[in-house]
C-alpha positions in Angstrom: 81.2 -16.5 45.3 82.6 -17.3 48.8 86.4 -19.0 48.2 87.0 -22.9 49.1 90.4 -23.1 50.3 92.8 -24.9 48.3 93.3 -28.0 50.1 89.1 -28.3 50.4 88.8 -28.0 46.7 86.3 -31.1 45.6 88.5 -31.0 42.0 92.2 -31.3 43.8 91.0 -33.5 46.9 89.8 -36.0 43.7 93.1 -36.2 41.6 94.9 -36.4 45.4 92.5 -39.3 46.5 90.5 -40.3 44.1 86.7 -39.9 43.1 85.4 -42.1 46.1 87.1 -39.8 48.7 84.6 -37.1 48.0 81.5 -37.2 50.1 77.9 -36.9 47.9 78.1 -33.2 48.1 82.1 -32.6 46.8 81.2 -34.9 44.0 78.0 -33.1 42.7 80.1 -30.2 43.0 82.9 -31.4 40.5 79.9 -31.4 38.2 78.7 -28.1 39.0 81.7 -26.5 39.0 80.4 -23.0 40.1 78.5 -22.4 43.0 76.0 -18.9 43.4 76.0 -15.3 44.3 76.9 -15.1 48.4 77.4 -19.5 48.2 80.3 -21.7 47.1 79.7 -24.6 44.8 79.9 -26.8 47.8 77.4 -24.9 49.8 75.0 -25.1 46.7 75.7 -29.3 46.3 74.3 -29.2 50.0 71.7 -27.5 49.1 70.4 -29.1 46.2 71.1 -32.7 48.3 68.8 -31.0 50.7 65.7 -30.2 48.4 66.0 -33.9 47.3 63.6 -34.7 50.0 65.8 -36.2 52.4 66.5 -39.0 50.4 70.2 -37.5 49.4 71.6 -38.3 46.1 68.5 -40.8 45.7 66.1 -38.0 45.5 67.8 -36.0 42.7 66.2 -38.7 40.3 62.9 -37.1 40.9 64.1 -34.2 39.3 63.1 -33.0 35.7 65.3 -30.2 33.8 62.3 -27.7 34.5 62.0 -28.2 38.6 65.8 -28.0 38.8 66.0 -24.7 37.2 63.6 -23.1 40.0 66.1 -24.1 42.6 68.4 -20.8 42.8 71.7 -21.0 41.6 71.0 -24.0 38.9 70.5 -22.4 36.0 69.6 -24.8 32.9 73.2 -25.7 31.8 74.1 -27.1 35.5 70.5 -28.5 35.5 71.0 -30.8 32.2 74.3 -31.8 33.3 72.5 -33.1 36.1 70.1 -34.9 34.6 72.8 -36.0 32.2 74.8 -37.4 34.8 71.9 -39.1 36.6 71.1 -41.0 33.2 74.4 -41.9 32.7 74.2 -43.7 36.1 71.2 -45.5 35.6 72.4 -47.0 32.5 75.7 -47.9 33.9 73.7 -49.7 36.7 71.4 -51.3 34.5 74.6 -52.6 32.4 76.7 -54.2 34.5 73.2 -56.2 36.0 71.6 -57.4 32.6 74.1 -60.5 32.8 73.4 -61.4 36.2 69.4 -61.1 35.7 67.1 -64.1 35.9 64.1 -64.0 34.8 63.0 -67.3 36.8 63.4 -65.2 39.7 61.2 -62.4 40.2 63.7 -60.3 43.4 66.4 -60.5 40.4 63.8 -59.1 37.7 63.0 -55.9 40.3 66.2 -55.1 41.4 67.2 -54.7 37.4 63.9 -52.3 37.0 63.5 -51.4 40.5 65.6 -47.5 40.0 63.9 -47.2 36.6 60.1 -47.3 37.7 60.7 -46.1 41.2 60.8 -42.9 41.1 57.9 -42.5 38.2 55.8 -39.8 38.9 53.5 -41.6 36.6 52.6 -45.4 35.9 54.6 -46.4 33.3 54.1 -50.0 31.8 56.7 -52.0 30.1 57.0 -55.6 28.7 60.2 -57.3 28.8 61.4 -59.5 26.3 63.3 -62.8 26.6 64.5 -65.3 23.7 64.4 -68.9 24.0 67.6 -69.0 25.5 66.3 -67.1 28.5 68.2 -63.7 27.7 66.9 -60.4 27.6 66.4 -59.4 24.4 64.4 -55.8 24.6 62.0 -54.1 26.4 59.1 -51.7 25.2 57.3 -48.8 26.6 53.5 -49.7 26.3 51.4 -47.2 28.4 52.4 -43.7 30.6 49.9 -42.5 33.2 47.6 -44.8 32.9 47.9 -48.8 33.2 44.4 -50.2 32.7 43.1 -53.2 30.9 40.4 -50.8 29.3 42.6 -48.8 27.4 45.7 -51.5 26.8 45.0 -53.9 23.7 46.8 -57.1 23.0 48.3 -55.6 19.5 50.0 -52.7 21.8 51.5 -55.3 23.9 52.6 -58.2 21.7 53.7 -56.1 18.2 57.4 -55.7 19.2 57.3 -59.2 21.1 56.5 -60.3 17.7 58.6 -58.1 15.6 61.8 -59.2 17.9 60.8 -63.2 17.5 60.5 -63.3 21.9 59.0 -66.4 23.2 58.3 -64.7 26.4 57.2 -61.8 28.7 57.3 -60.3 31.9 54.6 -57.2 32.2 55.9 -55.1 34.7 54.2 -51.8 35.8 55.4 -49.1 39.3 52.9 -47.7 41.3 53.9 -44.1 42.1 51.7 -44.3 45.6 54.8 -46.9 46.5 52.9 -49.4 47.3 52.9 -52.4 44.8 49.6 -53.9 46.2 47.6 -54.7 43.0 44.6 -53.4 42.0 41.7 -55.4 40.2 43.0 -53.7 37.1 46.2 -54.7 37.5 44.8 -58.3 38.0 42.5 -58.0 34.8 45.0 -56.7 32.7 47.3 -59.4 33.7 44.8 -62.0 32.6 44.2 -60.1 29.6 47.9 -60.3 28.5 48.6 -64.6 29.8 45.4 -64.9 27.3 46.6 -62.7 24.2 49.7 -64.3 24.7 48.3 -67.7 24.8 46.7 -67.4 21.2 50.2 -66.0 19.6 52.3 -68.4 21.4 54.5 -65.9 23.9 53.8 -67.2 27.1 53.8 -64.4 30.0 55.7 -65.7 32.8 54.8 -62.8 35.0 53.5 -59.3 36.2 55.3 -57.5 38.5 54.7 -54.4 40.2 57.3 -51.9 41.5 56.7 -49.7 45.0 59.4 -47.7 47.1 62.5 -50.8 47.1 59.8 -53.3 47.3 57.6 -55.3 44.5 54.9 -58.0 43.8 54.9 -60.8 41.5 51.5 -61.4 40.7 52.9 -65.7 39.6 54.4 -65.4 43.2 50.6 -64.3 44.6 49.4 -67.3 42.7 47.3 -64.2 40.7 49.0 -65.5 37.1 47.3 -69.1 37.5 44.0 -68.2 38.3 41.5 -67.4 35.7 
């Protein structure tokens, strides 16, 4: 492994200035700690930023345990303290925003879900939960791969809504393309759902759709009315 000088060291430059000192690449390599055969752990940070796709530290979410460990020099302990790390950050994110969120406001209800769904290689379809005092009270996981009013029925999306006493819902799905233009199935299935709900007595107050750091609220289309 080629040497870092002392003074370059990512570990020592952090306990001499502190963790926000280190540029994206220092920092992945404090979690690294090693680098590869003919590369420093610095040299292989920069090179792991660089098959994120351009997008920098961004990208690395796309990553799964398995593609990281065909990336020479990440072996599958470095790659699971990656992926480790990465989940740690989304949760911390998600955290410190669940007391600002709004669920009157649909921009404050995608920002909170925007980094989950974003980067979904998949569509993945959740409904939020939200007691009568307006809080967030759970979320549930109700379809992965495919979001479609043919195969989603009104027991899969309301049984936890019941079981958690919620007195409304916001559907919210991603479309992996980025683009959070709805589909007619996203339009019947959002119908489907207000009516379901409707006859239980959770009202949905709306559908939301996730691109690439941008969304659609299908009550802000005017979509959620008609029908």
């Amino acid at each position: 492994m080629k040497e870092i000088p002392d003074m370059e060291r990512p570990y020592e430059k952090c306990l001499r200035s502190g963790a926000s000192g280190l540029s994206d690449a220092e920092l992945l390599a404090v979690v690294l700690r090693t680098g590869s055969r003919g590369e420093n752990v610095v040299e292989l940070a920069k090179r792991l930023l660089y098959h994120s796709g351009g997008d920098g530290i961004l990208g690395l979410h796309r990553f799964s345990v398995e593609q990281l460990v065909r990336i020479r020099g990440i072996g599958k302990v470095k790659a699971v303290q990656l992926v480790c790390i990465l989940e740690l950050a989304r949760r911390l994110s998600k955290a410190s925003a669940s007391e600002s969120i709004s669920f009157s406001s649909p921009a404050s209800v995608a920002e909170y879900y925007m980094e989950d769904l974003r980067h979904e290689s998949q569509e993945v379809m959740k409904l939020v939960m939200i007691n009568s005092r307006g809080k967030l009270i759970g979320e549930n996981e109700i379809s992965k791969g495919t979001v479609s009013a043919s195969i989603i029925t009104p027991r899969e999306i309301f049984i936890e809504a019941l079981h958690r006493q919620a007195v409304a819902v916001v559907a919210m799905h991603n479309h992996p393309s980025g683009d959070p233009t709805p589909s007619n199935e996203d339009i019947l299935l959002t119908r489907r759902i207000k009516e379901a709900g409707k006859i239980i007595g959770i009202e949905l107050l709306d559908h939301i759709i996730i691109g690439n750091n941008c969304y659609i609220s299908l009550r802000e289309e005017g979509i959620l009315e008609k029908g």
